[in-house]
VEXPA-494786 format. One record per residue (C-alpha): residue number from 1; residue in one letter; chain; z negated, y negated, x. Coordinates in steps of 0.1 Angstrom, whole numbers, plus 2048, in hexadecimal, padded with zeros to 3 digits. Each point is the difference from the previous one (the first is absolute). Layout:
REM residues N
   vofi   nunu   ketor    pz    py    px
    NUM      A       A     Z     Y     X
...
***
This chain:
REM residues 257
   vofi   nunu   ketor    pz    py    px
      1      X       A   800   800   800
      2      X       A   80E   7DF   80A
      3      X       A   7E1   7E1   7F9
      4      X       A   80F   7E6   7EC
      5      X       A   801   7E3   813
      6      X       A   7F0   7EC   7E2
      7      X       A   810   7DC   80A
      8      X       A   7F1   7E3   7EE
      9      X       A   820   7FA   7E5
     10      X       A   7EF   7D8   804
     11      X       A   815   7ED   81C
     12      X       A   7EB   7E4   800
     13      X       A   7EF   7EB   7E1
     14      X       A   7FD   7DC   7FB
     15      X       A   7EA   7F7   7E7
     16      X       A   80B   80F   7E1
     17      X       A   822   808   80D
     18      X       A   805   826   813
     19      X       A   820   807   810
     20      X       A   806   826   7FD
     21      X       A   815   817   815
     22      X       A   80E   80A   7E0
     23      X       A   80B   7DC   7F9
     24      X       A   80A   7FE   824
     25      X       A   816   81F   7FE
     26      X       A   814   7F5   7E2
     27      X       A   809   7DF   810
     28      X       A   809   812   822
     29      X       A   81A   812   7EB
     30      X       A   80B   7E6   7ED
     31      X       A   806   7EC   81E
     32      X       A   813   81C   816
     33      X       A   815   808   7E1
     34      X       A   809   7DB   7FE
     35      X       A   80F   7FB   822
     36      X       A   813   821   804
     37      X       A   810   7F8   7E6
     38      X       A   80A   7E3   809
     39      X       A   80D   80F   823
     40      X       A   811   81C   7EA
     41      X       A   812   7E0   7EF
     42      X       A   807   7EF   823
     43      X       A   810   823   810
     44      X       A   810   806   7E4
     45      X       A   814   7DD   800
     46      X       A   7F8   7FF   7D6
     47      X       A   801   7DA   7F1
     48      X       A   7E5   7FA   7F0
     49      X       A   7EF   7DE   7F7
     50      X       A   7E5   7F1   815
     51      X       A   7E9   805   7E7
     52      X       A   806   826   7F7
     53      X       A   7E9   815   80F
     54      X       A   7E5   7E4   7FB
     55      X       A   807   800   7D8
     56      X       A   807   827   7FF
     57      X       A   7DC   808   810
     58      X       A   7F0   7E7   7E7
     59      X       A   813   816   7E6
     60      X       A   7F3   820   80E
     61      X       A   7DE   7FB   80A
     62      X       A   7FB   7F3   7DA
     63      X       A   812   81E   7F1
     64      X       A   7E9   816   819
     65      X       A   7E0   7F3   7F7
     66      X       A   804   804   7D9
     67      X       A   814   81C   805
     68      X       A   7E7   816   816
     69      X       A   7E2   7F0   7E3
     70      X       A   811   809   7DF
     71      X       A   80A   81F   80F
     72      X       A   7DE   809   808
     73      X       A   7F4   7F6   7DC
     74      X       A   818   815   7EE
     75      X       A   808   820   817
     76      X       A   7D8   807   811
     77      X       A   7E8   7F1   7E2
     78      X       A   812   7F4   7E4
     79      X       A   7E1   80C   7E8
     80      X       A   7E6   7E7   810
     81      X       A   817   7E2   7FF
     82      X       A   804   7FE   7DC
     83      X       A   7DE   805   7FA
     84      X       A   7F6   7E3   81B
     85      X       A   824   7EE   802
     86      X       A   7F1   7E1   814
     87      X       A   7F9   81E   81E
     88      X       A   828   7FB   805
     89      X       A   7F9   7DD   80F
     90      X       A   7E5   810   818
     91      X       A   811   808   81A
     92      X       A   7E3   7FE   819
     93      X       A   7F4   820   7F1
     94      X       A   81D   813   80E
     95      X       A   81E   812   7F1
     96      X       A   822   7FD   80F
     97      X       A   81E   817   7FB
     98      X       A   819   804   817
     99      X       A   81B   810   7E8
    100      X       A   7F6   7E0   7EA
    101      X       A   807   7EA   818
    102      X       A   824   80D   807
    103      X       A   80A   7FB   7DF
    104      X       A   7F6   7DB   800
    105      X       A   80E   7FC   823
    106      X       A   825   810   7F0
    107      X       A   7FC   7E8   7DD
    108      X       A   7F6   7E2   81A
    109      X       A   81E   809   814
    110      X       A   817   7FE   7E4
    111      X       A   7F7   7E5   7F1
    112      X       A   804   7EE   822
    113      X       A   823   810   807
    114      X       A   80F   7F5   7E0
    115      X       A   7F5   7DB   804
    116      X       A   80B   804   825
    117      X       A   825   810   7F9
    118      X       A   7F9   815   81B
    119      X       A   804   82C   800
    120      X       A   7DB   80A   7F6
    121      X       A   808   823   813
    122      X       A   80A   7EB   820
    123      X       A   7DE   7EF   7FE
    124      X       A   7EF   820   7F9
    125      X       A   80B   810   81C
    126      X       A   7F2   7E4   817
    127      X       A   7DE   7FE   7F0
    128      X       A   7FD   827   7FA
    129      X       A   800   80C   826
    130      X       A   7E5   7E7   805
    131      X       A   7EC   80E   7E6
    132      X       A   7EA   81A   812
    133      X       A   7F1   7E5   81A
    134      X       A   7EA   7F3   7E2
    135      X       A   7FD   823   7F2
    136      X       A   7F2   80C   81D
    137      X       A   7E9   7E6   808
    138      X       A   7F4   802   7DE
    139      X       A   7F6   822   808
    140      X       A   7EA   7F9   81C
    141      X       A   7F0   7E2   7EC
    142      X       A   7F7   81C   7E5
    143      X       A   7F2   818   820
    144      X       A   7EA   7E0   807
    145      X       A   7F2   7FA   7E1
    146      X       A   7F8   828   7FE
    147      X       A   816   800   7DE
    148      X       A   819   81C   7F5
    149      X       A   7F2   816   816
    150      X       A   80D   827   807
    151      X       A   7F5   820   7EB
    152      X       A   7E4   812   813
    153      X       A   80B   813   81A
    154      X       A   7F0   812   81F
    155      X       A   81E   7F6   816
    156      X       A   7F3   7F8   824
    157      X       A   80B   7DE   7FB
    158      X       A   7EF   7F7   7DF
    159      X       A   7EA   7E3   7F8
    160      X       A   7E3   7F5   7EB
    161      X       A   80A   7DF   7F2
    162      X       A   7DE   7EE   7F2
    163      X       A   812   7FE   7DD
    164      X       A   806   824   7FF
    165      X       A   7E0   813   7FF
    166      X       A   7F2   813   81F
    167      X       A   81F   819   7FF
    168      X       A   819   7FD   81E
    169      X       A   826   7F8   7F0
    170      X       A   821   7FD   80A
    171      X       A   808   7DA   80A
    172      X       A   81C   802   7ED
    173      X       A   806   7D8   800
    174      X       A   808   805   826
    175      X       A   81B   820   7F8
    176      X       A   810   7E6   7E3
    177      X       A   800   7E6   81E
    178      X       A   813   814   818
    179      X       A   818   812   7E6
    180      X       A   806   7E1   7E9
    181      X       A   7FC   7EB   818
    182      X       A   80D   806   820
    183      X       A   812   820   7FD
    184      X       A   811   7EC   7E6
    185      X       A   806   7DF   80F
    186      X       A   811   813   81B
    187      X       A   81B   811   7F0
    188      X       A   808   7E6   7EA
    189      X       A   801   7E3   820
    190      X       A   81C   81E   812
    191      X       A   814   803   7E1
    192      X       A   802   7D7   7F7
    193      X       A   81E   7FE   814
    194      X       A   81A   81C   7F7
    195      X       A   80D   7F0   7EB
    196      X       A   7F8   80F   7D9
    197      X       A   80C   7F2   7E1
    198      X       A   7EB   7E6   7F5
    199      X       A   7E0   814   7EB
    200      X       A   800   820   812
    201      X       A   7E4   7F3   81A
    202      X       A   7EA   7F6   7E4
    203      X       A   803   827   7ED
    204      X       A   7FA   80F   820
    205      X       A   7DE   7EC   801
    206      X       A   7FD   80D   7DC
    207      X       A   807   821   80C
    208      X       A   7EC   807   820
    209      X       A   7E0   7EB   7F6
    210      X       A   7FF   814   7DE
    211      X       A   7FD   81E   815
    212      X       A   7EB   7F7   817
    213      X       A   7E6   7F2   7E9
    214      X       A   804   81D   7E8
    215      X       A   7FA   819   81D
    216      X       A   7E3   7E9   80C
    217      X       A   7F1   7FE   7DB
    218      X       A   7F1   827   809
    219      X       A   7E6   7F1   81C
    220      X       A   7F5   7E1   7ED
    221      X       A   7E7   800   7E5
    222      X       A   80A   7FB   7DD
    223      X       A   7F9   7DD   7EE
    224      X       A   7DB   808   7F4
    225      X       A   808   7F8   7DB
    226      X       A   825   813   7FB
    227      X       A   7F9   81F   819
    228      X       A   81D   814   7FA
    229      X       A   818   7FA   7E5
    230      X       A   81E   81C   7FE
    231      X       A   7EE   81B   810
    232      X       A   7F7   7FD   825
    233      X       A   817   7E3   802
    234      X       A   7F3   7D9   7FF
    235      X       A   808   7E0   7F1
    236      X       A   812   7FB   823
    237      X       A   813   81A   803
    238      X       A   80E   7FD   7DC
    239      X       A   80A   7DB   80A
    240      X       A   80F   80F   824
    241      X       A   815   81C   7F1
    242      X       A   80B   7E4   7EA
    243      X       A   80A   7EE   81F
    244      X       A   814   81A   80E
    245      X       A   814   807   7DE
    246      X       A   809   7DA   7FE
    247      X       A   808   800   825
    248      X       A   814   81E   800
    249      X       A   817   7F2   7DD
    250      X       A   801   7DC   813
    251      X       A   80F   814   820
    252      X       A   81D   810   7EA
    253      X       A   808   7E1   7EF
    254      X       A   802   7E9   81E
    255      X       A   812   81C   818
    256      X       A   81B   805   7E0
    257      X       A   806   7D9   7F5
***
Protein backbone atom coordinates (compact mmCIF):
# COMPACT_ATOMS: atom_id res chain seq x y z
CA UNK A 1 0.00 0.00 0.00
CA UNK A 2 0.99 3.29 -1.36
CA UNK A 3 0.26 6.43 1.74
CA UNK A 4 -1.70 9.00 0.21
CA UNK A 5 0.17 11.94 0.06
CA UNK A 6 -2.79 13.86 1.67
CA UNK A 7 -1.82 17.46 0.08
CA UNK A 8 -3.65 20.45 1.62
CA UNK A 9 -6.27 21.02 -1.56
CA UNK A 10 -5.93 25.04 0.11
CA UNK A 11 -3.09 26.89 -1.99
CA UNK A 12 -3.13 29.66 0.14
CA UNK A 13 -6.17 31.77 1.84
CA UNK A 14 -6.72 35.44 2.13
CA UNK A 15 -9.23 36.31 4.32
CA UNK A 16 -12.35 34.81 3.21
CA UNK A 17 -11.02 34.00 -0.23
CA UNK A 18 -9.08 30.24 -0.65
CA UNK A 19 -7.52 29.53 -3.92
CA UNK A 20 -7.75 25.75 -4.50
CA UNK A 21 -5.74 23.39 -6.60
CA UNK A 22 -8.88 22.44 -8.04
CA UNK A 23 -9.62 26.00 -9.14
CA UNK A 24 -6.03 26.21 -10.15
CA UNK A 25 -6.21 23.07 -12.27
CA UNK A 26 -9.16 24.22 -14.32
CA UNK A 27 -7.62 27.46 -15.22
CA UNK A 28 -4.22 25.69 -16.15
CA UNK A 29 -6.31 23.87 -18.71
CA UNK A 30 -8.21 26.53 -19.78
CA UNK A 31 -5.21 28.51 -20.43
CA UNK A 32 -3.01 25.69 -22.34
CA UNK A 33 -6.06 24.92 -24.44
CA UNK A 34 -6.32 28.64 -25.30
CA UNK A 35 -2.91 29.09 -26.79
CA UNK A 36 -2.55 25.77 -28.68
CA UNK A 37 -5.10 26.56 -30.32
CA UNK A 38 -4.17 29.49 -31.25
CA UNK A 39 -0.68 27.98 -32.62
CA UNK A 40 -2.95 25.20 -34.31
CA UNK A 41 -4.62 28.38 -36.10
CA UNK A 42 -1.08 30.08 -36.78
CA UNK A 43 0.51 26.57 -38.35
CA UNK A 44 -2.34 25.95 -39.95
CA UNK A 45 -2.32 29.52 -41.99
CA UNK A 46 -6.55 29.58 -41.22
CA UNK A 47 -8.05 33.35 -41.27
CA UNK A 48 -9.59 33.99 -38.57
CA UNK A 49 -10.49 37.36 -36.86
CA UNK A 50 -8.42 38.87 -34.25
CA UNK A 51 -10.94 38.42 -31.88
CA UNK A 52 -11.76 34.59 -32.53
CA UNK A 53 -10.31 32.49 -30.19
CA UNK A 54 -10.83 35.34 -27.46
CA UNK A 55 -14.84 35.28 -28.19
CA UNK A 56 -14.94 31.42 -28.89
CA UNK A 57 -13.28 30.63 -25.34
CA UNK A 58 -15.82 33.11 -23.68
CA UNK A 59 -18.37 30.93 -25.64
CA UNK A 60 -17.03 27.69 -24.27
CA UNK A 61 -15.99 28.19 -20.86
CA UNK A 62 -19.84 29.48 -20.44
CA UNK A 63 -21.27 26.53 -22.18
CA UNK A 64 -18.79 24.27 -19.88
CA UNK A 65 -19.68 25.62 -16.74
CA UNK A 66 -23.59 25.22 -17.11
CA UNK A 67 -23.13 22.41 -19.10
CA UNK A 68 -20.95 20.18 -16.55
CA UNK A 69 -23.77 21.76 -13.57
CA UNK A 70 -27.07 20.90 -15.33
CA UNK A 71 -25.64 17.75 -16.30
CA UNK A 72 -24.75 16.87 -12.90
CA UNK A 73 -28.37 17.91 -11.65
CA UNK A 74 -30.17 15.77 -14.13
CA UNK A 75 -27.87 12.55 -14.94
CA UNK A 76 -26.23 11.90 -10.93
CA UNK A 77 -29.24 13.40 -8.53
CA UNK A 78 -32.04 14.56 -10.26
CA UNK A 79 -34.44 13.42 -7.22
CA UNK A 80 -32.76 15.89 -4.60
CA UNK A 81 -32.95 18.95 -6.86
CA UNK A 82 -36.49 19.08 -7.26
CA UNK A 83 -37.07 18.60 -3.92
CA UNK A 84 -34.38 21.49 -2.87
CA UNK A 85 -34.22 23.33 -6.50
CA UNK A 86 -32.16 26.37 -4.97
CA UNK A 87 -29.25 23.43 -4.29
CA UNK A 88 -28.73 23.86 -8.31
CA UNK A 89 -27.22 27.43 -7.63
CA UNK A 90 -24.83 25.82 -4.90
CA UNK A 91 -22.24 25.02 -6.55
CA UNK A 92 -19.69 25.15 -3.73
CA UNK A 93 -21.25 22.02 -2.54
CA UNK A 94 -19.80 20.14 -5.43
CA UNK A 95 -21.29 18.28 -8.39
CA UNK A 96 -19.80 18.61 -11.82
CA UNK A 97 -20.27 16.29 -14.80
CA UNK A 98 -18.00 15.95 -17.28
CA UNK A 99 -20.36 14.28 -19.98
CA UNK A 100 -22.57 17.49 -19.01
CA UNK A 101 -20.21 19.68 -19.66
CA UNK A 102 -19.51 18.44 -23.31
CA UNK A 103 -22.78 18.86 -24.33
CA UNK A 104 -22.83 22.64 -23.30
CA UNK A 105 -19.25 23.03 -24.66
CA UNK A 106 -20.91 21.39 -28.42
CA UNK A 107 -24.39 23.84 -28.04
CA UNK A 108 -21.81 26.78 -27.04
CA UNK A 109 -19.77 25.92 -29.98
CA UNK A 110 -22.58 26.12 -32.30
CA UNK A 111 -24.09 28.83 -31.37
CA UNK A 112 -20.73 30.63 -31.82
CA UNK A 113 -19.95 28.95 -35.28
CA UNK A 114 -23.25 30.07 -36.85
CA UNK A 115 -22.75 33.76 -35.73
CA UNK A 116 -19.14 33.38 -36.83
CA UNK A 117 -19.76 31.79 -40.45
CA UNK A 118 -17.15 29.70 -39.77
CA UNK A 119 -17.10 25.32 -40.17
CA UNK A 120 -18.12 24.27 -36.50
CA UNK A 121 -16.17 20.83 -37.32
CA UNK A 122 -13.02 22.93 -38.34
CA UNK A 123 -13.17 24.64 -34.89
CA UNK A 124 -13.87 21.37 -33.17
CA UNK A 125 -11.08 19.80 -34.31
CA UNK A 126 -8.83 22.64 -32.93
CA UNK A 127 -10.43 22.82 -29.46
CA UNK A 128 -11.01 18.85 -29.20
CA UNK A 129 -7.24 17.72 -29.19
CA UNK A 130 -6.67 20.16 -26.49
CA UNK A 131 -9.33 18.80 -24.52
CA UNK A 132 -7.49 16.23 -22.35
CA UNK A 133 -4.90 18.85 -20.81
CA UNK A 134 -7.86 20.16 -18.56
CA UNK A 135 -9.28 16.67 -18.30
CA UNK A 136 -6.38 15.48 -16.87
CA UNK A 137 -5.65 18.14 -14.56
CA UNK A 138 -9.04 17.85 -13.36
CA UNK A 139 -8.21 14.47 -12.43
CA UNK A 140 -5.40 15.19 -10.17
CA UNK A 141 -7.39 18.19 -8.62
CA UNK A 142 -10.06 15.40 -7.66
CA UNK A 143 -6.85 12.97 -6.34
CA UNK A 144 -6.18 16.19 -4.12
CA UNK A 145 -9.28 16.78 -2.74
CA UNK A 146 -9.55 12.85 -1.91
CA UNK A 147 -12.86 12.75 -4.09
CA UNK A 148 -14.00 10.01 -6.60
CA UNK A 149 -11.85 7.77 -5.24
CA UNK A 150 -11.12 3.93 -6.49
CA UNK A 151 -13.21 0.71 -5.38
CA UNK A 152 -11.29 -1.07 -2.58
CA UNK A 153 -8.69 -2.97 -3.67
CA UNK A 154 -5.65 -4.83 -2.06
CA UNK A 155 -3.41 -3.80 -5.06
CA UNK A 156 0.18 -2.95 -3.78
CA UNK A 157 -0.26 0.40 -4.92
CA UNK A 158 -3.62 1.28 -3.17
CA UNK A 159 -4.36 4.22 -1.01
CA UNK A 160 -6.52 5.26 1.86
CA UNK A 161 -7.87 8.56 0.89
CA UNK A 162 -9.32 10.35 4.34
CA UNK A 163 -12.75 10.57 2.55
CA UNK A 164 -12.94 6.97 1.92
CA UNK A 165 -12.96 5.14 5.15
CA UNK A 166 -9.86 3.18 6.45
CA UNK A 167 -9.96 0.72 3.43
CA UNK A 168 -7.00 0.96 0.89
CA UNK A 169 -8.56 1.76 -2.90
CA UNK A 170 -7.63 2.10 -6.17
CA UNK A 171 -6.57 5.92 -6.97
CA UNK A 172 -8.50 5.69 -9.81
CA UNK A 173 -8.47 9.66 -10.42
CA UNK A 174 -4.66 9.18 -11.17
CA UNK A 175 -5.52 5.95 -13.92
CA UNK A 176 -8.41 8.63 -15.54
CA UNK A 177 -5.37 11.22 -15.51
CA UNK A 178 -2.99 9.20 -17.41
CA UNK A 179 -5.63 7.38 -19.81
CA UNK A 180 -7.90 10.53 -20.39
CA UNK A 181 -5.51 12.63 -20.00
CA UNK A 182 -2.30 12.05 -21.26
CA UNK A 183 -2.62 8.75 -23.06
CA UNK A 184 -5.24 10.75 -24.78
CA UNK A 185 -3.66 14.11 -25.41
CA UNK A 186 -1.05 12.25 -27.11
CA UNK A 187 -2.61 10.45 -29.82
CA UNK A 188 -4.76 13.14 -30.56
CA UNK A 189 -1.61 16.00 -30.73
CA UNK A 190 0.17 12.97 -33.50
CA UNK A 191 -2.95 12.71 -35.49
CA UNK A 192 -3.79 16.79 -35.69
CA UNK A 193 -1.76 17.01 -38.75
CA UNK A 194 -2.74 14.17 -41.32
CA UNK A 195 -4.79 15.76 -42.63
CA UNK A 196 -8.73 14.30 -41.76
CA UNK A 197 -11.84 15.73 -43.02
CA UNK A 198 -12.85 18.28 -40.94
CA UNK A 199 -15.02 16.30 -37.68
CA UNK A 200 -13.21 13.12 -37.67
CA UNK A 201 -10.58 14.37 -34.90
CA UNK A 202 -13.39 15.39 -32.66
CA UNK A 203 -15.26 11.47 -33.03
CA UNK A 204 -12.07 9.98 -32.36
CA UNK A 205 -11.97 11.98 -29.00
CA UNK A 206 -15.56 10.72 -28.67
CA UNK A 207 -14.44 7.38 -29.42
CA UNK A 208 -11.16 6.70 -27.37
CA UNK A 209 -12.25 8.80 -24.17
CA UNK A 210 -15.62 6.79 -24.10
CA UNK A 211 -13.53 3.84 -23.79
CA UNK A 212 -11.17 4.75 -21.66
CA UNK A 213 -13.45 6.08 -19.11
CA UNK A 214 -15.95 3.24 -19.55
CA UNK A 215 -13.01 0.71 -18.91
CA UNK A 216 -11.82 3.00 -16.02
CA UNK A 217 -15.47 3.19 -14.47
CA UNK A 218 -14.59 -0.69 -12.96
CA UNK A 219 -11.84 0.85 -10.42
CA UNK A 220 -13.68 3.86 -9.32
CA UNK A 221 -16.35 3.88 -6.76
CA UNK A 222 -19.93 4.41 -7.85
CA UNK A 223 -21.69 7.93 -7.09
CA UNK A 224 -22.92 7.09 -3.40
CA UNK A 225 -26.63 7.87 -4.20
CA UNK A 226 -27.07 5.96 -7.89
CA UNK A 227 -24.58 2.87 -7.17
CA UNK A 228 -25.18 0.87 -10.14
CA UNK A 229 -27.88 1.55 -12.48
CA UNK A 230 -28.14 -1.28 -15.47
CA UNK A 231 -26.46 -4.03 -13.73
CA UNK A 232 -22.78 -3.72 -12.85
CA UNK A 233 -22.58 -0.83 -15.06
CA UNK A 234 -22.69 3.08 -13.78
CA UNK A 235 -24.16 6.34 -14.63
CA UNK A 236 -20.68 6.85 -16.39
CA UNK A 237 -20.42 4.17 -18.25
CA UNK A 238 -24.02 4.47 -19.71
CA UNK A 239 -22.99 8.21 -20.65
CA UNK A 240 -19.42 6.67 -22.16
CA UNK A 241 -20.95 3.89 -24.26
CA UNK A 242 -23.11 6.69 -25.36
CA UNK A 243 -19.98 8.45 -26.39
CA UNK A 244 -18.57 5.90 -28.43
CA UNK A 245 -21.96 5.24 -30.37
CA UNK A 246 -22.15 8.99 -31.26
CA UNK A 247 -18.50 9.02 -32.06
CA UNK A 248 -18.50 6.02 -34.14
CA UNK A 249 -22.01 7.37 -36.39
CA UNK A 250 -20.14 11.00 -36.46
CA UNK A 251 -16.94 8.96 -38.04
CA UNK A 252 -19.08 7.37 -40.94
CA UNK A 253 -20.77 10.48 -41.67
CA UNK A 254 -17.77 12.81 -41.89
CA UNK A 255 -15.45 10.00 -43.70
CA UNK A 256 -18.61 9.45 -46.40
CA UNK A 257 -19.68 13.43 -47.01
Amino acid sequence: MIPYPNIDPVIIRIGPLAVRWYGVMYLLGFTSSFFLVRRQIKEKGLKFGRDFVDSLFSYLILGLLLGARLGYVVFYDLPEYIRNPLEIFAIWHGGMSFHGGLIGSIIAGVLFCRRSKVDFWQVSDLVIVTAPIGLGLGRLGNFINSELYGRVTDVPWAMVFPSGGPLPRHPSQLYEFFLEGVTLFTILWIFKNKGFRSGVLTSMFLILYGMFRFTLEFFREPDVQLGYIFGPFTMGQVLSASMVVAGVLLLVIRKNR
